[in-house]
N, C-alpha and C positions, 0 to 999 in steps of 0.2 A: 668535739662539739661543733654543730654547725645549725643554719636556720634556714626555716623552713620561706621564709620570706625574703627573694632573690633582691625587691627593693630593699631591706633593710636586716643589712649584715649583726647589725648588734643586736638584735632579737633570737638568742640562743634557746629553742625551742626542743633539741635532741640530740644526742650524745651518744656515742658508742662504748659499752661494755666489758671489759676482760675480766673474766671471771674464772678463778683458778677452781680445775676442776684432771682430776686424773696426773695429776702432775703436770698438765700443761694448760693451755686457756681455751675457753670457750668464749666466739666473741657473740652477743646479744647488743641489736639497736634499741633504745629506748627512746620512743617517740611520745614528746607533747603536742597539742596543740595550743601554740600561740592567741589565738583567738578566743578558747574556751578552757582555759589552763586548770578549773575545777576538775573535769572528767579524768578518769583514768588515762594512764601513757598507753599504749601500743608498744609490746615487746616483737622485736622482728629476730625469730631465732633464723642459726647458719644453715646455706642453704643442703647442707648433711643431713639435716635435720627438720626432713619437709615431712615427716611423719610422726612428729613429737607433738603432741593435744595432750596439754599439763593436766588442762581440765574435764578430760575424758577418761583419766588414768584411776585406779585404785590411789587414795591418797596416802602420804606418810603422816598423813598428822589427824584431828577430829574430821569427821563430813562434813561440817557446816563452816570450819574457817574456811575454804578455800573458795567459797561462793562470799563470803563475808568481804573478804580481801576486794575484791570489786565493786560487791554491794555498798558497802558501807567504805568505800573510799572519803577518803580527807584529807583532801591537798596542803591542810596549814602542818598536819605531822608527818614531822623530819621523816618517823619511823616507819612510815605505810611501805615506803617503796623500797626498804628495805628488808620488810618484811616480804613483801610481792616476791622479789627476787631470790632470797632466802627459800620461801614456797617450790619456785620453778627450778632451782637449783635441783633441791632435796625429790621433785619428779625427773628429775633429770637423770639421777643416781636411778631411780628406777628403771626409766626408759630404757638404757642404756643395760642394767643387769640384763631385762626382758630382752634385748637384743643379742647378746650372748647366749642367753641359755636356748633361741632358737638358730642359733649355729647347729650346722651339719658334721659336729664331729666329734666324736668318738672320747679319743684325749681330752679335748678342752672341756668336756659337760664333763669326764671325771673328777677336773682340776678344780674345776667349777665348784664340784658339790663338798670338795676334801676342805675348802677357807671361804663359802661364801657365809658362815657363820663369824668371822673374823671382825670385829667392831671397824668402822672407818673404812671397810674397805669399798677402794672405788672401779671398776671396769670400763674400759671405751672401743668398742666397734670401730675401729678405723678403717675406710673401703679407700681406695688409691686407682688412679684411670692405669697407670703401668707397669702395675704388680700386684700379687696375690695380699685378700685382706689381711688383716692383725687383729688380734685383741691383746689390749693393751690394761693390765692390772698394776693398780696403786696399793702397796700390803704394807698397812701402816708396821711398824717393829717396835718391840720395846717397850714393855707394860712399866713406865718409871718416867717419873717426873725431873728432868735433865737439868730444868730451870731454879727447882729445891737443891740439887745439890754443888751450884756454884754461889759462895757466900757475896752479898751485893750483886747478886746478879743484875743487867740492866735491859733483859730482854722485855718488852714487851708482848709476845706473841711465845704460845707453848712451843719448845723448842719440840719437832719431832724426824725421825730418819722413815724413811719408806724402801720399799726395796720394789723399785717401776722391774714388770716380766711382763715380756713380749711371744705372744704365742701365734706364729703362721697358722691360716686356716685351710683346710682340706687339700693339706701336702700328705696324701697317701701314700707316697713313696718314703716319705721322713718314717725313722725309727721312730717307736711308739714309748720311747726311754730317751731321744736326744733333748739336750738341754735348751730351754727358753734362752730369750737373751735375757740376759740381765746386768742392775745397775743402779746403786745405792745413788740417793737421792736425799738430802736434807737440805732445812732453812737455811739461807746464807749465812743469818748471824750466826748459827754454830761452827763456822771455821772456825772463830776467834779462839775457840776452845777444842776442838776435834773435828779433822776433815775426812768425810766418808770418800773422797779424790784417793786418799790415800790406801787403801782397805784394797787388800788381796781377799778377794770371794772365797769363800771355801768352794773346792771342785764339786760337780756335780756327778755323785756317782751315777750309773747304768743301773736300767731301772728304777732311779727315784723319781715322785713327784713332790709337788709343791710343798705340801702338807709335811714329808720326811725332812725336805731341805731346811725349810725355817727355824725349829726349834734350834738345829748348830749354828745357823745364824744368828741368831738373837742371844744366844750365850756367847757366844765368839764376840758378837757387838756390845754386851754387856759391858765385860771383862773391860774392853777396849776405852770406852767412857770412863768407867770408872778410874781406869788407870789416868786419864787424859785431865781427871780432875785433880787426882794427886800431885798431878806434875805442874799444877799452879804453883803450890809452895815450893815445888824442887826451883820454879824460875825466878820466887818472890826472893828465897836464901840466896841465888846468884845477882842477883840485881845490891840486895842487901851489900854481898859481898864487894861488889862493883865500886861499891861507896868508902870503902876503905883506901884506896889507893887515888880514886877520881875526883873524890870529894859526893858531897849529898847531889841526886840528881835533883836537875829543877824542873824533869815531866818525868813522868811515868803511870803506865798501865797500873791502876789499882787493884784489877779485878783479875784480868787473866795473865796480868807481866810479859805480855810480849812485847811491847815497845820500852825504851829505857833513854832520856837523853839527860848527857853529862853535860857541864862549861870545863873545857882543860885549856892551859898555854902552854906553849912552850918559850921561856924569854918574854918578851911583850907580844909576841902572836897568840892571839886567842880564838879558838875555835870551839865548835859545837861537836860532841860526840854521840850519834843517834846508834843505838843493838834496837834490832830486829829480830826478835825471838821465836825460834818457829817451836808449834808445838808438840814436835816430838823433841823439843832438849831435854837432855843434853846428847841422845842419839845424835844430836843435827847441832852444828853448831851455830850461833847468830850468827849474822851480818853487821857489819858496820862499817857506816858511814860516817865522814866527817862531813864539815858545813862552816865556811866561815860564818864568823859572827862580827864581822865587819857592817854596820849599816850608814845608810845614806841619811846625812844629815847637813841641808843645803838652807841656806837662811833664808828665808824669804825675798830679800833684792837683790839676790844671785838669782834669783828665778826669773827674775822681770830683768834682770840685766842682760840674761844668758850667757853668763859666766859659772861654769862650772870647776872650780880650782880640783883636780888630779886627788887628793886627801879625802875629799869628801866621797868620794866613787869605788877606794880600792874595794879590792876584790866581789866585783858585782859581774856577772856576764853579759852578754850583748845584749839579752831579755831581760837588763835589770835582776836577775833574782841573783842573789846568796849562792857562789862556786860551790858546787857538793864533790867528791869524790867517787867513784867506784865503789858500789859495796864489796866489801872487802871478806873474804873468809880465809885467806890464805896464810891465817898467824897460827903458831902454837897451839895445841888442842888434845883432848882428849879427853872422853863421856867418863873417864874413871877416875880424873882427879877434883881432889875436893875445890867447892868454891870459892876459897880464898885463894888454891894456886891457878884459877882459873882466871880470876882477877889479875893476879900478880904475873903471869907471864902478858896480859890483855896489855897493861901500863908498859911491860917493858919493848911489846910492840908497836904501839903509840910513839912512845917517845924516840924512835927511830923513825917512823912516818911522817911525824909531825914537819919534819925538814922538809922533807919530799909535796907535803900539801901544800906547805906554807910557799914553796917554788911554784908548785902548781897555781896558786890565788894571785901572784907577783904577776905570773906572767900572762894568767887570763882575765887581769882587770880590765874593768873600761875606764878611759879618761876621755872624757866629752871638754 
C-alpha cells in the first residue's frame, strides 16, 4: 500500500494486488483517488497484459452486470470491489483460454480441445525475453470432497490437488508424443493430512495425451487420499497406545495425530517428550524430540537487584529458550508391530536417553 500524496504519507490511497490465478499470482494495482474517494478505483493490470480490455471481451456473466459494476458503483459497500475484481478475474480466465487457442501449434489446440471442457480449469500464455514461450495448464483432480471425509475438520478453504502441465510452443523438432512437464500441486493445509511432495507420477506412455493420462491419475490419487484418511486412526491407536507406558499426553493433535507431547522424568529430572508423526506412519517412523521442562522463575527483586542465583536458569540456552534435543529416529522400530510394542520398546529407549539428555541440559545451562 502506498499514497498518492508525496506531502502526506498516511494518506493510503492504493494498494497492490496478488491474485491467485493458474497456480501462481497475477499482480493488479488498484488505484484510489484521495481527493474524490466516491469514484471507481483504476485497475493497472501487468505490463504482459497490455492487450487484456475486460470490458470489450464477450462476458462470463449477464450483459448488463459488468457495465453496472462501474455504473452504479458505491463506495460505502465492502462488496463492490470485490465483486469488480472477481468480474476481471473470471475475464481473465477468458483472455488467456483465447490466447492459447491462437497459438500456432498443432499438439497444444489438440490438448486444448481433449480438457477444455474440464470444470475449473485454468490456462496462461507465458512469453519469456530468453526462451521459447509456454503454456502453462492448471487441471483441477478429484471429483470429491477431501474436507467431508476428515471428521472435525478445520479447514477453512475447499481442500483441492491440481496437476500444473507445461507445454513448450512451436518446438517442431520435439516428438509429437513426448511428455509435458509435470507437477501435482495442492493447498498447503493438506500436508497435515497427504502430501502431493510425496507422489511418484505415473509414467507417461508414448503416444498419450492429456485426456488418456488423467483418468490413472485421479484413480491412482484417489486410492492415495483415501488411504491417507484411514491412517488418522492407525496414528490416533499409536498415540492412544503411547499413553500406556508415558502416562496421558498433555497436547496432542485431535484431528489428524501428528503431533503427540508427553511430561516423563527420570529420578527428579523432568522433561517434555514431543513425536512428530509423519503421515505415512507407520511406513515412516516419528521423530522425537525431548525439551527440558525446566522454567525460569526469578522474583521480582532479583530482577531490579540483577541477581540471578544459578537454580533459577538451569537448563535454558544462551537465547533463553527450553535445551531441545536432536530429533531422534534411531530407536527400535518396525511398521509391523502392534502399537503397544511400539510403545513399549519407545519407553525402553527413553529411559536409557533420558541420562544422556539430562548431561546434555547440565551442561548447556546458562547461569547469568
Amino acid at each position: 500500500m502506498w499514497s498518492s500524496d508525496k506531502y502526506n504519507f498516511g494518506l493510503i490511497d492504493r494498494f497492490t494486488l496478488l491474485i491467485p490465478y493458474c497456480l501462481d499470482f497475477i499482480k493488479w494495482d488498484i488505484i484510489f483517488d484521495a481527493e474524490s474517494p466516491t469514484t471507481v478505483p483504476d485497475i493497472i493490470f501487468g505490463p504482459e497484459d497490455e492487450h487484456f480490455h475486460p470490458f470489450h471481451m464477450s462476458s462470463s456473466v449477464e450483459p448488463n452486470t459488468n457495465s453496472s459494476l462501474l455504473s452504479d458503483w458505491n463506495y460505502k459497500d465492502p462488496a463492490r470491489l470485490l465483486n469488480l475484481i472477481q468480474f476481471l478475474r473470471d475475464q481473465y480466465v477468458l483472455y488467456q483460454g483465447k490466447r492459447v487457442g491462437e497459438v500456432d501449434d498443432d499438439r497444444l489446440k489438440f490438448e486444448v480441445s481433449t480438457i477444455v471442457s474440464r470444470e475449473g480449469l485454468e490456462m496462461h500464455m507465458c512469453s519469456f525475453a530468453d526462451k521459447s514461450e509456454e503454456v502453462k495448464f492448471a487441471v483441477p483432480l478429484l471429483d470429491m470432497n477431501i474436507n467431508k471425509m476428515v471428521s472435525g475438520c478445520p479447514w477453512k478453504q475447499l481442500q483441492k490437488i491440481y496437476l500444473q502441465v507445461v507445454y513448450p510452443v512451436g518446438r517442431k523438432y520435439m516428438s509429437a508424443s513426448s511428455a509435458p512437464r509435470l507437477k501435482l500441486v495442492s493447498n498447503y493445509e493438506l500436508k497435515a493430512l497427504y502430501s502431493v511432495d510425496d507422489v511418484k507420477l505415473p509414467p507417461w506412455l508414448d503416444g498419450m495425451c492429456l485426456a488418456e493420462y488423467l483418468p490413472n491419475l485421479e484413480e491412482y490419487l484417489e486410492k492415495q487420499v483415501r488411504e491417507a484418511v484411514s491412517l488418522i486412526d492407525v496414528r490416533r491407536h499409536f498415540i492412544e497406545a503411547l499413553a500406556g507406558p508415558l502416562g496421558r499426553p498433555i497436547e496432542a493433535d485431535p484431528v489428524f495425530c501428528r503431533k503427540a507431547t508427553f511430561l516423563s522424568a527420570s529420578g527428579v529430572f523432568a522433561f517434555l517428550v514431543h513425536f512428530l508423526i509423519p503421515s505415512q506412519f507407520p511406513k515412516q517412523q516419528p521423530a522425537i524430540m525431548l525439551q527440558s521442562s525446566q522454567f525460569c522463575s526469578i522474583p521480582p527483586y532479583t530482577l531490579l537487584l540483577g541477581s540471578y542465583p544459578p537454580s533459577y536458569w538451569e537448563h535454558f540456552n544462551s537465547q533463553m529458550a527450553p535445551i531441545k534435543s536432536r530429533p531422534m529416529s534411531d530407536y527400535p522400530w518396525s511398521p509391523r508391530w502392534e502399537p503397544s510394542l511400539m510403545a513399549e520398546r519407545i519407553f525402553e529407549f527413553l529411559a536409557d536417553e533420558a541420562s544422556t539428555f539430562k548431561r546434555q541440559c547440565n551442561e548447556g545451562q546458562v547461569q547469568l
